[in-house]
N, C-alpha and C positions, 0 to 999 in steps of 0.2 A: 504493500500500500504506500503512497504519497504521501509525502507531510502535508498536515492541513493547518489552517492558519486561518484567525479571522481578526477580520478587518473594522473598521468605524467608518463610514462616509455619514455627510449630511446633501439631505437634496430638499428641493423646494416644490410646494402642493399649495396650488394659491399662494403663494407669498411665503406660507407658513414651513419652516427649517423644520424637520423631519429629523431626527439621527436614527441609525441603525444599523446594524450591522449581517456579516451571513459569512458562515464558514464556509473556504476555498481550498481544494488542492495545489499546495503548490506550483509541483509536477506538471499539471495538466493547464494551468496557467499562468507559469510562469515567461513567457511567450508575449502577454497583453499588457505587460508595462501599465499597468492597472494606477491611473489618477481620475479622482473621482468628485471634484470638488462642484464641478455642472451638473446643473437635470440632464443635459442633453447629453453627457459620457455617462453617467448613470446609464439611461436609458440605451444606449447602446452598446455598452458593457452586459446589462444585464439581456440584452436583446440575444448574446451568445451563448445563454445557460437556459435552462427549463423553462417554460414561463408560465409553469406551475407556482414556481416559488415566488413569485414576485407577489401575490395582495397576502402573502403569510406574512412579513414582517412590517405591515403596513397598514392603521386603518384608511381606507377609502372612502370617501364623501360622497355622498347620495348625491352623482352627476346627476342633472336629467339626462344623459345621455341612455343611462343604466336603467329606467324608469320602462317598463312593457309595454304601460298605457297608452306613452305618450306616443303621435304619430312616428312611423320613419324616419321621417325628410326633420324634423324636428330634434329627434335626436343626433342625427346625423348633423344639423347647424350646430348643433350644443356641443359634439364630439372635436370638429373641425376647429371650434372656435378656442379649441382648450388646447390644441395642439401646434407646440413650435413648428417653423418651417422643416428643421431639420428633420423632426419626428414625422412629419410629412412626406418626403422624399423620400426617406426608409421607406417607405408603405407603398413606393413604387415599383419596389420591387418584389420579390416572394414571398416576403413574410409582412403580415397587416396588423401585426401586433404591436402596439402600443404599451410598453412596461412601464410606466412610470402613470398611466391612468387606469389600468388594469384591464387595460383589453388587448383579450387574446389572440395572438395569430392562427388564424387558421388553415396554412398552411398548404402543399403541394406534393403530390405523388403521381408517376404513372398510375394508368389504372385500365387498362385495354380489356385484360383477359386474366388480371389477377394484379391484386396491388403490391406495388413495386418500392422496396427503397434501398436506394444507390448512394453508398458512400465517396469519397474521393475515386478517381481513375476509371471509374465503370463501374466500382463495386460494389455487387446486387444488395440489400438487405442487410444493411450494419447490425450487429449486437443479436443478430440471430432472427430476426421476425421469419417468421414462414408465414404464407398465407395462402388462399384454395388459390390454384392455378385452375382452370380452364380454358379448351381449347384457344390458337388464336382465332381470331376472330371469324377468317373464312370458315374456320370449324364451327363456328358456334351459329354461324347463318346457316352452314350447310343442314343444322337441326330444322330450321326452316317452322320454328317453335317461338315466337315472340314472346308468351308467355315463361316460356324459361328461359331465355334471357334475361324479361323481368326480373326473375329470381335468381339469377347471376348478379343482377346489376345490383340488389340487395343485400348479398353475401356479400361483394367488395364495399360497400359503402358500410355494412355493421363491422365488418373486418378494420375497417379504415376508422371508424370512429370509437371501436375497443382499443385500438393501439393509440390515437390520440390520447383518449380518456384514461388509461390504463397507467399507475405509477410505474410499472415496470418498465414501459418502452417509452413513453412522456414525449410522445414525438406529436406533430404536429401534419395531418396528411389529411385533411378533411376535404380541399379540392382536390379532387381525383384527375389527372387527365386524360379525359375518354368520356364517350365512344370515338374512333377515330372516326369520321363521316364523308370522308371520300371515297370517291368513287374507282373502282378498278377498272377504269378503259382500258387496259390493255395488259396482258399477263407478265410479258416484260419487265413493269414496276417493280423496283425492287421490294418497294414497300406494300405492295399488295396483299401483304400476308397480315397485314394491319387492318384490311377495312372487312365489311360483310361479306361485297359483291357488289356486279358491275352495272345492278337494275338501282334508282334513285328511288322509287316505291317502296322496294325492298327495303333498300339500305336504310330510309327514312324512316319506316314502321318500326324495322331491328335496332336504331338508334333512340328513339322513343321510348321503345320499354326497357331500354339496358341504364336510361336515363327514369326512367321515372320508378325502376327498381333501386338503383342510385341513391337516389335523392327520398323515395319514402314517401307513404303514403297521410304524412300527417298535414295535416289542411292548414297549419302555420307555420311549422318549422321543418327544415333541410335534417338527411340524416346526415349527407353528406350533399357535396356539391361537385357538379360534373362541369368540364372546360372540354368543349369537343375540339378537335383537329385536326387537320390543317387547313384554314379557310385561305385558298379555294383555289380548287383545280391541280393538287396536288399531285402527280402523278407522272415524274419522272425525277428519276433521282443525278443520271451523270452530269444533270447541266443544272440544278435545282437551283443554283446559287445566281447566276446570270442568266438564266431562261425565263420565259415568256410564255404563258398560255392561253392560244390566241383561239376567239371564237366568236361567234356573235351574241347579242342577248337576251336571242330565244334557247339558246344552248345554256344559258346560264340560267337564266329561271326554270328551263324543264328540265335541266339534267344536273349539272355541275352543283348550284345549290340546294337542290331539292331537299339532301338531308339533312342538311343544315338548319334550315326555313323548316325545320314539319319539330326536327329535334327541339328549337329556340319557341316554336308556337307553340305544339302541341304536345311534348314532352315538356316542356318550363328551366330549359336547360338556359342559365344567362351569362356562359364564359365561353371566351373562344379564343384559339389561340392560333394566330397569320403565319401563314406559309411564307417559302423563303421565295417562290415564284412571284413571277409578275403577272399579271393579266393586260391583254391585248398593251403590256407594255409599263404600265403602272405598279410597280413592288407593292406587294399585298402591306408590306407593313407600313407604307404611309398612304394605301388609296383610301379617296374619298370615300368607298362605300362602305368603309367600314363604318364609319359613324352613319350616313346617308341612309343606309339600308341596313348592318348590321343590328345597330344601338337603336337608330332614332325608329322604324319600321320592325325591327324582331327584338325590342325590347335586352338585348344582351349588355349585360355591367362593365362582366371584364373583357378587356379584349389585349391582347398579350402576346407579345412579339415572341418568335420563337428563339430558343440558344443562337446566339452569335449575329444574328440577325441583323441586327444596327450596323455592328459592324463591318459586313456584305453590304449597304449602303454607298459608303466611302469606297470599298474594294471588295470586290471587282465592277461594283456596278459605276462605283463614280457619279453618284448624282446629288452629295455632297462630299466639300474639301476637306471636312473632317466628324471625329463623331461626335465633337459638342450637338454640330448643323443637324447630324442625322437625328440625333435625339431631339431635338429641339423639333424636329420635323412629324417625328412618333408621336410626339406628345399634343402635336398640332392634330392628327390625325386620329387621335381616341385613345392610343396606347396607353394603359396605366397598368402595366404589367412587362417588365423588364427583366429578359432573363440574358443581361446581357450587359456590361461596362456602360453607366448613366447617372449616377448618384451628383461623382462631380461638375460634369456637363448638365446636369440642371441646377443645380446650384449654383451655377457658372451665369446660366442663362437668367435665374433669375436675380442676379444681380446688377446683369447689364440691361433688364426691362424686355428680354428677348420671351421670355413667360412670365406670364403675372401669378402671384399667386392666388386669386380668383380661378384661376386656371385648373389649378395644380388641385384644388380644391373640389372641383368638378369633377376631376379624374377620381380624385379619391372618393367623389360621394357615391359612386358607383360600387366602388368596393367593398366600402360599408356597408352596402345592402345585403351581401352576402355574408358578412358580418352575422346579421342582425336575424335572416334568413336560417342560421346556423343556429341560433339563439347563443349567443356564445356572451349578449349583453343581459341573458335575463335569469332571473333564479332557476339554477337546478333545474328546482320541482315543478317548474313550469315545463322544462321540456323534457318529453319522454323518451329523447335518445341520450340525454345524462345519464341515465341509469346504465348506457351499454358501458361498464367499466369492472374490474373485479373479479371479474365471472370467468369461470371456462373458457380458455380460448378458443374463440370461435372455427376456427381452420381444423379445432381436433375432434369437433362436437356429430352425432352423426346427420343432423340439418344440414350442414355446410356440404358433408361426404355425399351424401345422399344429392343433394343439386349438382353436384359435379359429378358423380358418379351416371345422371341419369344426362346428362349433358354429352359426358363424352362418350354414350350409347347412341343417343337420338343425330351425333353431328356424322358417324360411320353413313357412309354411300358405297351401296354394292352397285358399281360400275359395270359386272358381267359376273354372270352365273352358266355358264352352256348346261344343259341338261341337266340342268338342280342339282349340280355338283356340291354348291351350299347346301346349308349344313354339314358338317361331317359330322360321320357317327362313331363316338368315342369308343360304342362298345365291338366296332368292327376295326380298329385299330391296331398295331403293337410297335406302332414304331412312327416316329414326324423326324423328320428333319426342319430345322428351325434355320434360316440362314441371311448371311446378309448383313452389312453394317452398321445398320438400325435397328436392329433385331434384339439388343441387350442392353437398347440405351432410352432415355426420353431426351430430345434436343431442345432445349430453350433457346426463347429468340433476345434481341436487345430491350424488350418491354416487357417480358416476364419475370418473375419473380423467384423466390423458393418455398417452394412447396412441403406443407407438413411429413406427404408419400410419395412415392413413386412406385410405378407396377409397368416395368418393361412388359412387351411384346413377348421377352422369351421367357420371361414370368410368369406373365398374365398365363400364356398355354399352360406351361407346367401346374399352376396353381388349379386349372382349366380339368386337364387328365389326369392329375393322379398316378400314384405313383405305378401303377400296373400299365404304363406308357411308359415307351423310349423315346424321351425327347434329347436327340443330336444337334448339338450347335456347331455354328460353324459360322463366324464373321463374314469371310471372305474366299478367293479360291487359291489362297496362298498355300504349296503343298496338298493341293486339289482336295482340299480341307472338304469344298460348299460340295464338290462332284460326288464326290467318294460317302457324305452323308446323304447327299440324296436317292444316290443310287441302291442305297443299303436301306431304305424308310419308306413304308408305305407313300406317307405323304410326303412334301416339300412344302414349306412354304418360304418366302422368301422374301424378308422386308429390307425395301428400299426407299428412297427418296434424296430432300434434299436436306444441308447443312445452314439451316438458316442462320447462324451466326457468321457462316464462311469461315471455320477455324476457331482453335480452342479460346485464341485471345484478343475476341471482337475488340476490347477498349484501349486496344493499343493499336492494332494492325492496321491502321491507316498510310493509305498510299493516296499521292498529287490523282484528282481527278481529272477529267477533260477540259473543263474549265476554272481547274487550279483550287478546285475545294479539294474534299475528302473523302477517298474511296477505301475499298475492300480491297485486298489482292484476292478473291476466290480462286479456287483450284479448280473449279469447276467451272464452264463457260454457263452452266444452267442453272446457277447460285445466285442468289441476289436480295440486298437487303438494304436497310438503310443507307445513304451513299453509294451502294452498282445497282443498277440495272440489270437483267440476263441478257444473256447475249446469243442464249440458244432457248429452246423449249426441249430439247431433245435429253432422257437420262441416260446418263451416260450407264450407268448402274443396268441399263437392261442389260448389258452385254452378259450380267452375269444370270439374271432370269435365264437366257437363250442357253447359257451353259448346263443350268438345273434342267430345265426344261429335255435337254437333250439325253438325258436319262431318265429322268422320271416325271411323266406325262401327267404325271397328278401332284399340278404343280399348282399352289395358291399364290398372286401376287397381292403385298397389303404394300400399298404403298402411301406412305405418310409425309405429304407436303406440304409447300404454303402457298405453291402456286397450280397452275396444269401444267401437264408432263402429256407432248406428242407420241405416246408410248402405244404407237400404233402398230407396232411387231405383237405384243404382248394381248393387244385388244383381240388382235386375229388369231394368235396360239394357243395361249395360257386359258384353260376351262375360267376362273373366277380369279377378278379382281374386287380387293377393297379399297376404299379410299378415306383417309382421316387426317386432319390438321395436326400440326405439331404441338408440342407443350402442354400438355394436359394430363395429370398427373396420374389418372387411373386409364393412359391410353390403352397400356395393355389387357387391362383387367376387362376394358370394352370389347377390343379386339376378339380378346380368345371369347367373350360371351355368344359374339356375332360369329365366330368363324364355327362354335360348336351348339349352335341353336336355344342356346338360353336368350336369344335376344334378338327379333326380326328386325334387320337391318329397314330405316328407312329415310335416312338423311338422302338429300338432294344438292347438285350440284348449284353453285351462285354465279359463277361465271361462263361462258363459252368457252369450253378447250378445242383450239382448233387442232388439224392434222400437222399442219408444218407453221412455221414460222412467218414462210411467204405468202399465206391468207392475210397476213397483220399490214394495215397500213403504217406507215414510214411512224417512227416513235414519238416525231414531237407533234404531230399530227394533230391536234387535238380537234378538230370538226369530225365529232363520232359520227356522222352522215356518210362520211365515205369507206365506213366498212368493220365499224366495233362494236361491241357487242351484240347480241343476240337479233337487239331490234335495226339492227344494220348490216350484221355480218354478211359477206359473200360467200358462199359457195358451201360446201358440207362442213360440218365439225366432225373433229372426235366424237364429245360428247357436248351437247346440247344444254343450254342452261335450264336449270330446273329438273335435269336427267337423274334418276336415280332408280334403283331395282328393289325388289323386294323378294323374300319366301313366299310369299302369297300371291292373289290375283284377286284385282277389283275390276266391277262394273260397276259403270256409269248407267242412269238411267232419270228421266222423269227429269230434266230440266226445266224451271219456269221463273221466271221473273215476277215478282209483286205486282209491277204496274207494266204496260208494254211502252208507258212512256217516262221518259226523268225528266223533272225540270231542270231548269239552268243551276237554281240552287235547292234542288231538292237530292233524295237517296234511295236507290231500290234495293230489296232483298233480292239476292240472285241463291237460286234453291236447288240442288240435285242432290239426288240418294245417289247413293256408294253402300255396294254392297261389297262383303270378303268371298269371293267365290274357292276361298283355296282351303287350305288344311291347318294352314298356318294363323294365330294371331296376328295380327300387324297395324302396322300404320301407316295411311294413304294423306298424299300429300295433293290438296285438291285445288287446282291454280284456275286464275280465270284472268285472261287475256281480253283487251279489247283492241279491234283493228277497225280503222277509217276510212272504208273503200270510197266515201262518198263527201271527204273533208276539200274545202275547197284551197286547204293552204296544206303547205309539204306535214306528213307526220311518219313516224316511226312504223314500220312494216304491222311490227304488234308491240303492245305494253302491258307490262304485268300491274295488275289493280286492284286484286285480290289475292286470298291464299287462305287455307288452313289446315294447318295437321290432326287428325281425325283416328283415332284406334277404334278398330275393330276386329273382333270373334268372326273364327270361322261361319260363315251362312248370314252374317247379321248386316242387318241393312243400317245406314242412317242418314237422317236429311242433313245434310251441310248447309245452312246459310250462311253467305257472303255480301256483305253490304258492300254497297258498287254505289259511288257521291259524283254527281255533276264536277264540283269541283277537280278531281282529279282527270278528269278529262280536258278540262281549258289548257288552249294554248295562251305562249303570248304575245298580245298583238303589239307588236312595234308602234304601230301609229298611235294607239291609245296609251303606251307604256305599261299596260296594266294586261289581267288575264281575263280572256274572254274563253264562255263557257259556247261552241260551236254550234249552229241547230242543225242537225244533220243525225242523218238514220245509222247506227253503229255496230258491229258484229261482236257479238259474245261467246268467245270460244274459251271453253272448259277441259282441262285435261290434267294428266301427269308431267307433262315438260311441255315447255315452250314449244316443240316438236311433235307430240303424242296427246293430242288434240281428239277427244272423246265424241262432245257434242255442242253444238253451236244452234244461235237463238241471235234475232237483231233485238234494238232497242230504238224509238224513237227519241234524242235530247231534244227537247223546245224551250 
């Protein structure tokens, strides 16, 4: 242990000299040259230790700030008004806590697909927190389940405010950053393994309830609070720094923001956090529209430049001479969230009159509302997420297991089964070969976390059969290890994929990108993550499927990505493929439920995997019209969005609409039975497309506008309603600036995939 030592400071509260004291480790601060004779070193002193301890040694005067009763904006005048400049600035950046009036910072963590906290250099999870991992994110859309994403987004946000609330971790992580809510145009992104999927419908509904699971159902106060990412048009990483995402404005309201606008309205999501692109030319982090449209039109508080961001300003962009100008520029522009060099460039600026502090004031009253949303200014007893502290850690309880558990069931897609080769049957067994480089590991990406458990692939089986199975592993074909098991083992299965960190030490392995940011050096051309791009769709990794394959024909591929895989040898050879997102702690324990019939596979796919690379238009393309996703694609895919298989078989039948007509701002039910015609229990994933053969401006081939996951029993029928809104049909019309709802007669097609189209019905809009 450290020598401790306690100290005597006086600080001032209204006027009035305070003394008091608080014992320190030496050791662990002897580094901060500790003089303390200001509120404002006070305050910034204590702003680096717990800011638990701060109203202990201290009585606190009944602010109105602190007062429940009184309005918002009122306490929030009363807050501002007590606070120095300097104490101001701080709060520009990630921490919004105020130590010397006692209010608490509320703090920052990822929070994608499982809450995150990173010490210096990259490092996940200081002082040990584990918390539930679930799938990334394409996994968790691929469940094609909003409601349990709900309740993911609930698990990380009770997760996130026990470790806040909890003496043991005393950490501060109450804004979450997540959902990401861009869009996956193109499989290429590095980052792709970040968002849901490439439909804005989709992504917009799976952002909504991962946000409003998040945030909590109580009618006053936040459990947590969500900062969705990266606004907007995210989606390419080699040039992310000096790139431009160019489109027009009907691309921007019906695609690009969609999930953005549905997350901020109808989820109550109010942080967002700017991309490092530019739009048709204007850097996200000082365009107009973030206040224009983000703030002033969707109601959003924070809006929050991403790492480094400002800086990218000055260089490479050059479009100010230095970073006082850029910040001064962010701050003009809404910014009041700096994850980036700004403290002394605004206190620079606001000396020479270049920001007023009226200003500075504005940004921050934004902030406070989150604040206050959080309840973090009012007694305890009033809010019923103080209570989550103390208890059980939630990541080890079986609620949390149990969500994740049925999560990383529901996100599996049986890609191909030829002649109901799935299921296998245990009791006809005596021997698997297990193989392949994946096969005995779980790969976390840069926004995941550490997980309470882990239950590999070559686990999950063994834990799966039992010990009256021979399960052989075998990594790789080094010493014809993977041949020599397969060809001695009934089965084969064989897990591959990709390496979404691109190597064991993402937080350092950075290499000069193309346009002189920060990349990966991947070992693979068909690897890619935050900073690369891919540079193939092709696995390289089949080579070794074709070697299994070539001895033992009862060959299972599970392949676990973040992106699609052209893995068109393997579609045409191999009896049964699975398919499942990386980082999800009970992946295996899924896997082997689905590979040996404890569990009818019925996850769907979120994006279009085409055949080759060359169906994909040029990468910085961003005008989806000329050939990306589903509602534009040219020519065949792989596999079709919204594609996935099941053990069972459903019919459709008995389609009808509530009314034959919708109004401009009215909503019909759209109604068909589904029945299980097979042997198997399952779940039918029931999608409803609408296309515009009779619109008299350009629209998408088809767009998805409904959906819902539906289980059923053998023989059992059930009626599915799907509400189908005017609204979601308007385009927009440039000359009015605004969305116009079409009066034109519209096709209702109903099926399993964008592709596998059951039954169809028109509708009259008027």
């Amino acid at each position: 242990m450290g020598e401790s030592r306690e100290i005597y400071y006086v600080y001032q509260v209204e006027g009035v000299s305070i003394e008091s004291s608080i014992v320190y480790n030496v050791l662990a601060l002897r580094r901060l040259h500790w003089r303390l004779p200001m509120k404002r070193e006070f305050a910034s002193v204590l702003g680096c230790l717990a800011i638990g301890l701060v109203p202990a040694f201290a009585q606190q005067p009944a602010y109105p700030f602190k007062d429940p009763t009184l309005a918002m904006e009122k306490r929030i005048d009363n807050l501002l008004s007590l606070m120095t400049i300097e104490e101001k600035v701080d709060c520009l950046g990630t921490r919004t806590g105020v130590p010397r009036l006692g209010v608490p910072n509320f703090g920052s963590s990822e929070g994608i697909h499982g809450v995150v906290q990173r010490g210096s250099q990259g490092q996940i999870n200081r002082a040990g927190i584990t918390t539930t991992q679930f799938p990334q994110p394409p996994g968790m859309g691929e469940s094609w389940d909003p409601d349990l994403v709900r309740q993911a987004g609930a698990v990380q946000g009770y997760e996130a405010r026990f470790i806040t609330q909890t003496e043991k971790y005393n950490r501060q992580i109450l804004m979450l950053w997540g959902p990401q809510s861009d869009l996956a145009r193109d499989p290429r992104w590095g980052r792709s393994e970040e968002v849901y999927g490439e439909d804005p419908f989709f992504n917009g509904t799976m952002a909504v309830a991962f946000i409003k699971g998040l945030q909590g159902d109580d009618p006053k106060y936040w459990q947590a609070a969500a900062l969705l990412k990266h606004f907007l048009a995210n989606s390419n990483e080699n040039y992310r720094i000096s790139s431009s995402s160019d489109f027009d404005q009907r691309l921007f309201w019906e695609y690009y923001s969609v999930p953005f606008r549905m997350g901020f309205l109808e989820g109550g999501a109010k942080g967002v956090m700017a991309s490092y692109n530019a739009w048709n030319g204007v850097t996200m982090a000082v365009n107009p529209i973030l206040k224009s449209i983000v703030q002033q039109q969707w109601g959003v508080d924070v809006l929050s430049s991403d790492g480094g961001a400002v800086k990218l300003l000055v260089e490479p962009r050059k479009l100010f001479p230095n970073q006082k100008e850029a910040v001064i520029a962010c701050l003009k522009a809404g910014i009041n969230q700096f994850l980036d060099s700004y403290r002394n460039e605004t206190l620079a600026a606001l000396k020479d009159g270049s920001v007023t502090p009226a200003e500075i004031d504005d940004l921050l009253r934004h902030k406070f509302r989150v604040t206050i949303r959080l309840g973090l200014l009012d007694p305890p007893e009033m809010v019923p997420f103080s209570k989550i502290k103390d208890s059980p850690e939630p990541w080890n309880t079986e609620k949390d297991q149990a969500v994740s558990m049925k999560m990383a069931l529901e996100s599996v897609v049986l890609l191909k089964n030829a002649n109901s080769f799935l299921p296998l049957k245990k009791g006809s067994l005596k021997s698997i070969a297990v193989i392949g480089p994946l096969a005995d590991s779980i790969h976390w990406d840069w926004y995941g976390g550490t997980p309470p458990h882990t239950i590999t692939p070559l686990q999950g089986i063994k834990n799966e059969v039992g010990p009256n199975v021979k399960v052989k592993y075998a990594a790789d074909e080094i010493g014809n290890a993977a041949v020599n098991a397969a060809r001695t083992s009934d089965i084969a299965i064989v897990v591959v994929g990709n390496d979404p960190t691109c190597g064991p030490d993402m937080a350092h392995d950075w290499v000069t990108s193309p346009d002189g940011g920060n990349t990966l050096p991947c070992t693979s051309p068909s690897d890619g993550r935050e900073g690369r791009d891919r540079e193939s769709l092709t696995l390289g990794q089949e080579q070794l499927v074709k070697q299994v394959f070539a001895v033992n024909p009862k060959t299972v591929v599970l392949l676990i990505s973040s992106f699609p895989f052209a893995i068109n040898w393997s579609e045409a050879n191999v009896p049964a493929i699975l398919h499942m997102a990386h980082s999800s702690q009970d992946e295996g324990a899924a896997l082997a439920k689905v590979l040996f019939g404890g569990y009818n596979p019925a996850g769907r796919l979120v994006t279009t995997w085409p055949k080759s690379i060359d169906q994909l238009p040029k990468m910085m393309d961003y005008n989806i019209r000329n050939g990306r996703t589903y509602m534009y694609f040219k020519g065949e895919p792989l596999y079709p969005f919204g594609y996935g298989l099941s053990y069972t078989t459903f019919r459709y039948s008995n389609l009808k609409t509530s009314s034959a007509r919708l109004a401009s701002d009215g909503t019909l039910q759209v109604n068909v039975d589904v029945t299980n015609t097979g042997s198997y229990a399952g779940d039918e994933v029931v999608q409803v497309y609408v296309k515009h053969p009779h619109s008299k401006v350009e629209r998408p081939g088809e767009e998805l506008k409904g959906f819902q996951r539906v289980t059923l029993e053998p023989n059992q029928t059930k009626t599915v309603e799907i509400p189908l809104k005017a609204a979601t049909l308007a385009y927009w019309d440039v000359k009015l600036s605004a969305f116009k709802v079409e009066a034109e007669q519209v096709d209702l097609v109903i099926g399993s995939s964008s592709s596998d189209i059951k039954l169809r019905t028109t509708v009259r809009v008027q």
